[in-house]
C-alpha positions, 0 to 999 in steps of 0.5 A: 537681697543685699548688694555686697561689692568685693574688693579683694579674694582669697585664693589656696595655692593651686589659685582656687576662690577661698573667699570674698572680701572688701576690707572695713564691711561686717561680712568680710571676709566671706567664705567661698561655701557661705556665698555660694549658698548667699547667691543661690539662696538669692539672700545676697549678691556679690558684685565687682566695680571695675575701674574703668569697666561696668560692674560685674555680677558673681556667679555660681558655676559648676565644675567637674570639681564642685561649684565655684565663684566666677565672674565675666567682666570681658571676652576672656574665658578666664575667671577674673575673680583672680585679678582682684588682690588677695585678702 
């Protein structure tokens, strides 16, 4: 299992998770679709290195409207994927 570390996302217009990226490595960007199916099939994980913070795991929820990307970096019941720059 490959450790990936995102820099950037994707997001549509309503501010949904399109993809994953980090700039320079031969997987980016990633598909919002390709890695879910990385993390579920336990093939790659999808991490973020905080400045300042400990890094944070990427994971899979389900939502009343199909899985999403997520992760938890701190008290807040927001997704923080959404603090990343876009890509």
């Amino acid at each position: 299992m490959a450790k990936r570390y995102v820099r950037a996302t994707g997001k549509n217009t309503q501010g949904d998770i399109t993809k994953l990226c980090n700039s320079g490595e031969y997987w980016s960007p990633r598909s919002k679709a390709d890695a879910i199916s990385d993390i579920e099939t336990g093939s790659h994980e999808y991490w973020v290195n905080w400045a300042g913070s400990p890094e944070t795991k990427i994971r899979v929820v389900s939502g009343p409207t199909g899985k999403y990307l997520r992760t938890d970096r701190d008290t807040t019941s927001r997704n923080n994927l959404d603090d990343l720059p876009d890509c």
